[in-house]
C-alpha positions as CSV (number, residue, x, y, z in Angstrom):
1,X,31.0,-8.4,1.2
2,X,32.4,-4.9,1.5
3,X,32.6,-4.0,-2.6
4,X,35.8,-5.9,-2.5
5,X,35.6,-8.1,-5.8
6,X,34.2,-4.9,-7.2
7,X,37.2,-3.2,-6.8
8,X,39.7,-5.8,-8.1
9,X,38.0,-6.4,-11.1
10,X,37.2,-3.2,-12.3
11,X,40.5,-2.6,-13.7
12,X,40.9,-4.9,-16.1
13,X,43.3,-6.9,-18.0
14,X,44.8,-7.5,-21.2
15,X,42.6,-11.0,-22.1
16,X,39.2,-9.2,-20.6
17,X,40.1,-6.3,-22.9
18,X,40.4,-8.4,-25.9
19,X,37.1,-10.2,-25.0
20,X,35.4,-6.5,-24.8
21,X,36.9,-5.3,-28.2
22,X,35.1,-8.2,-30.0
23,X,32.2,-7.8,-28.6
24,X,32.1,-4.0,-29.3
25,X,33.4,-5.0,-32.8
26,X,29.9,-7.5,-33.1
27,X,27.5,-4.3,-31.9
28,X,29.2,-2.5,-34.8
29,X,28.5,-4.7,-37.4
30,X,25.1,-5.6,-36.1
31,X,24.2,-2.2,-36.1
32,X,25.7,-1.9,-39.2
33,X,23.8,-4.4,-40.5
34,X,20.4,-2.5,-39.1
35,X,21.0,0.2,-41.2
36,X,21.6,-1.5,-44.7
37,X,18.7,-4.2,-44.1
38,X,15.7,-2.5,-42.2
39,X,13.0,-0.4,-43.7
40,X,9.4,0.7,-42.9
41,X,7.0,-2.3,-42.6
42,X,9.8,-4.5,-40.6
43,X,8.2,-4.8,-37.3
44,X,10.4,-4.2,-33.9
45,X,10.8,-7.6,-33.8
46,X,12.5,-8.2,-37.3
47,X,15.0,-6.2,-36.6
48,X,15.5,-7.6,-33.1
49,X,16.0,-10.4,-34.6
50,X,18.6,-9.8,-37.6
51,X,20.6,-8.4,-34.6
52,X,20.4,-11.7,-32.8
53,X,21.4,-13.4,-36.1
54,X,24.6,-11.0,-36.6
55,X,25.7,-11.8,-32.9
56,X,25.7,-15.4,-33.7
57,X,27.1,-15.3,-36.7
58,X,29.7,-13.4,-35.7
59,X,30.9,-15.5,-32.3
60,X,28.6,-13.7,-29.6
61,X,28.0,-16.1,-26.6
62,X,24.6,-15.8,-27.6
63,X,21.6,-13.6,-29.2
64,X,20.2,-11.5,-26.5
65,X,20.2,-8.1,-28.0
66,X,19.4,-5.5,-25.1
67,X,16.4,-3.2,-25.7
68,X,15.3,-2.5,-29.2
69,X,11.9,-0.3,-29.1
70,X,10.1,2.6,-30.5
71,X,11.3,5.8,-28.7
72,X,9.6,8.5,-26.8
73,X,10.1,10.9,-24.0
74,X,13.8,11.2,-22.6
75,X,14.7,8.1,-20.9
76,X,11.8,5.9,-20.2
77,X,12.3,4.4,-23.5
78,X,15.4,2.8,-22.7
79,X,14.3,-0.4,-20.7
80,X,10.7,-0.6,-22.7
81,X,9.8,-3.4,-24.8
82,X,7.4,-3.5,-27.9
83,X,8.6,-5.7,-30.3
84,X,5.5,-6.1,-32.2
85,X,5.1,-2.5,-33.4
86,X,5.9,-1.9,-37.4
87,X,8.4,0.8,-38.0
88,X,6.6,3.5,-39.8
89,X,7.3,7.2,-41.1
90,X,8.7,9.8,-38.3
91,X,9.1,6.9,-35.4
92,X,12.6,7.0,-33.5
93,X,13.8,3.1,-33.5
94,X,16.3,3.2,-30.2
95,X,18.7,0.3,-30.6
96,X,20.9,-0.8,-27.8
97,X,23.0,-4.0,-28.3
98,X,25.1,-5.6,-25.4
99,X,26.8,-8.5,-27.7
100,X,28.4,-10.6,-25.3
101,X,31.9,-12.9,-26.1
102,X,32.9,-15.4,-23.2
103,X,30.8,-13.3,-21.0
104,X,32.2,-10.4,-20.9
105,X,30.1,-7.9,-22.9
106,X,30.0,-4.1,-24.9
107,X,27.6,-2.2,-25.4
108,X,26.1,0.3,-27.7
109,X,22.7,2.5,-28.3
110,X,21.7,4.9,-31.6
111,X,18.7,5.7,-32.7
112,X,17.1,5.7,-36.2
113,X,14.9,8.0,-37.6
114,X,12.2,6.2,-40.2
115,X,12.0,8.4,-43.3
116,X,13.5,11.9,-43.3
117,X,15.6,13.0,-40.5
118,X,13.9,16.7,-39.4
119,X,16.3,19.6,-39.1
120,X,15.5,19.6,-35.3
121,X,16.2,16.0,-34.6
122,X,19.3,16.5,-36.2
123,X,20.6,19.2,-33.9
124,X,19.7,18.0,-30.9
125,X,21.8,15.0,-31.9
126,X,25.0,17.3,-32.9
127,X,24.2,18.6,-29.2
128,X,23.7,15.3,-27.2
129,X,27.0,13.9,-29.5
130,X,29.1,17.2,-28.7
131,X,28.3,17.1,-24.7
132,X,29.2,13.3,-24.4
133,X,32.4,13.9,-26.3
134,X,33.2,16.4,-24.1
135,X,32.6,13.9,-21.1
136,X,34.6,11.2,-22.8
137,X,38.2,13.6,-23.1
138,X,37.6,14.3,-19.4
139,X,37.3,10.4,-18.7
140,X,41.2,10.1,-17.4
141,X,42.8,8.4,-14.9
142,X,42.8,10.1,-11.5
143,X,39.6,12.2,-12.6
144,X,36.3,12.2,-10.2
145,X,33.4,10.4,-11.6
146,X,31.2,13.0,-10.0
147,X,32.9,15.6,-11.8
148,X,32.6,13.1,-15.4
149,X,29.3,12.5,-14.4
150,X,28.5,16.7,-14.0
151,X,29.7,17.4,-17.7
152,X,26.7,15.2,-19.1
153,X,24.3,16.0,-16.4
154,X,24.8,19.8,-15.7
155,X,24.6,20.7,-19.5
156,X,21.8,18.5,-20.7
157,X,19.8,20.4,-17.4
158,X,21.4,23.8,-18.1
159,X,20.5,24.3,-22.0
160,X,16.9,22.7,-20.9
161,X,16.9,19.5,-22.9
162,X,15.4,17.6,-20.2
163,X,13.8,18.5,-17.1
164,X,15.2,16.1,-14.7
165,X,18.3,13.3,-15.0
166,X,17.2,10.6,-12.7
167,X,19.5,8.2,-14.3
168,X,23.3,7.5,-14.1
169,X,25.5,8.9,-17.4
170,X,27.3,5.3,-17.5
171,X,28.2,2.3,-15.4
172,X,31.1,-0.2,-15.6
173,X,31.0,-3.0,-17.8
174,X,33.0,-6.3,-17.7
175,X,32.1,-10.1,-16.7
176,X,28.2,-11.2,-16.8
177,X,27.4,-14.8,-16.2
178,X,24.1,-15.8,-15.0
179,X,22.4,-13.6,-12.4
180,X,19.6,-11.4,-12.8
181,X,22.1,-8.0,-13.0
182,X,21.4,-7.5,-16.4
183,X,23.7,-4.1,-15.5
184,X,27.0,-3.1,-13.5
185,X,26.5,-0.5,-10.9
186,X,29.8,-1.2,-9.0
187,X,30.5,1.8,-10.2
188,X,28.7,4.0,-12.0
189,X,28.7,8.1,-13.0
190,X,25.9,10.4,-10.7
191,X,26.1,13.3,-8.9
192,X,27.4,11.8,-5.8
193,X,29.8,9.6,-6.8
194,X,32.9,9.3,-4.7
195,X,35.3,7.1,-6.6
196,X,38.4,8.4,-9.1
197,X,38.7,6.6,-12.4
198,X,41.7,4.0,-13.0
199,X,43.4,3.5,-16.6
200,X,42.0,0.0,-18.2
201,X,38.5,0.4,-16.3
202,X,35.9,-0.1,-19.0
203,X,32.5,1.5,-19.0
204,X,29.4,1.9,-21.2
205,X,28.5,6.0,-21.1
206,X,25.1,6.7,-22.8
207,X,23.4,10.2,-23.5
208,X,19.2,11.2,-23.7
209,X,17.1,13.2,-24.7
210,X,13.9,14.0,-26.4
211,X,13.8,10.6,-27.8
212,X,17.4,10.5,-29.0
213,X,19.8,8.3,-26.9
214,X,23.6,7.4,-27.9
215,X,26.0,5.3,-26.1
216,X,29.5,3.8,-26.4
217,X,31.9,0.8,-25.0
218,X,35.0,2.8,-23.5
219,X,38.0,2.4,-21.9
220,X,40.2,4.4,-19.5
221,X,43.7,6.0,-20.9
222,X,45.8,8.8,-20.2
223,X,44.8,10.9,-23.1
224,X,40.9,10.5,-22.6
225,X,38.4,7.5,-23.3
226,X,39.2,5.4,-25.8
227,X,36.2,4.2,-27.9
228,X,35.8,0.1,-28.4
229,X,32.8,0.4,-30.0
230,X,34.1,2.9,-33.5
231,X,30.7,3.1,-35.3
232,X,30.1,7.0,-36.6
233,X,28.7,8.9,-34.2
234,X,25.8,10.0,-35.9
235,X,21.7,10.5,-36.1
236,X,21.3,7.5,-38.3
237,X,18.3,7.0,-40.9
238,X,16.1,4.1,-42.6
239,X,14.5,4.1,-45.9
240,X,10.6,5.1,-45.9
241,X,9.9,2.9,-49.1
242,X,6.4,3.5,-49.5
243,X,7.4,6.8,-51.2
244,X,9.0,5.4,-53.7
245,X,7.2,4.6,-57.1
């Protein structure tokens, strides 16, 4: 098929909307729920799986979380696995969730720090979080997705926080039933990409570096991307309770 279906559903309407908003309302709370409950000494698994508990509590389709691993390098880390590693003092816990309600499903990455958050780590994530929400105002209809994708890509190159950016800067998101896609590339943000943006297209845009990867659910409007997914957009921390006593 010529990309046809992909083009008539990737704006979407008002019930698929509705269907993304609670889903990126169940990442929030799950991740929510990360924060107050996890410590050092939970293994990657633990956590995993008060995520999958929050999803299903809260009227996900079901508890597939998306990746939850220990973090290194710049972007390797997001499709790893590991869920038998404990969280100790100074590991990066990256947390994506892609919460899914009658299919259609948000999506949403932060990372944790375990103990102390280091002055560095923290500024590189006021960096990463100031480039994407420069991206996101840009994300208007009628706008080029290769120049979108050039406002992540081109300054995460040009101030030397990565070496390379093999990956896309976001992809569409929308209906996922049962085929092995796990993703939607239909269309997606690179350096080539010749497609304009549409108001009501929904997308999940994701930033890394160093470790450090955040992502949001957004959609399409006239004054710039709306965020479904409203969590604080922050360099996020768990308790190192061995030092306390």
């Amino acid at each position: 098929m010529p990309a046809i279906s992909d083009r008539l559903r990737s704006v979407k309407f008002p019930h698929e909307l509705t269907a993304l908003r609670q889903a990126a309302a169940i990442a929030d709370s799950a991740l929510a729920e990360i924060g107050e409950k996890a410590c050092v000494g939970w293994r990657v698994r633990d956590v995993a799986a008060l995520a999958a508990s929050t999803f299903l509590r809260r009227g996900a389709d079901s508890g597939e979380t998306g990746p939850i691993v220990i973090a290194a390098g710049d972007n390797g880390f997001l499709h790893a696995s590991g869920h038998d590693q404990p969280l100790q003092r100074g590991d990066v816990l990256h947390v994506e969730l892609i919460p899914k309600v009658r299919h259609y499903s948000a999506r949403l990455m932060r990372p944790f720090i375990i103990g102390e958050i280091a002055p560095q780590r923290a500024a590189l994530a006021q960096q990463l979080i100031a480039i994407q929400d420069r991206q996101r105002q840009a994300m208007t209809p009628g706008a080029r997705a290769r120049d979108v994708d050039a406002l992540v890509r081109e300054a995460i190159l040009n101030s030397g926080l990565r070496a390379d950016y093999p990956n896309v800067t976001g992809y569409a998101l929308g209906l996922y039933t049962r085929t092995p896609r796990p993703s939607d590339f239909s269309c997606s943000f690179h350096a080539a990409a010749d497609w304009t943006l549409q108001e009501n297209m929904v997308f999940h845009m994701y930033i890394s570096a160093q470790g450090l990867a955040f992502s949001e659910t957004v959609r399409v409007t006239p004054q710039g991307a709306e965020r479904l997914t409203t969590l604080p957009r922050q360099l996020l921390s768990l308790p190192d309770n061995t030092l306390t006593g």
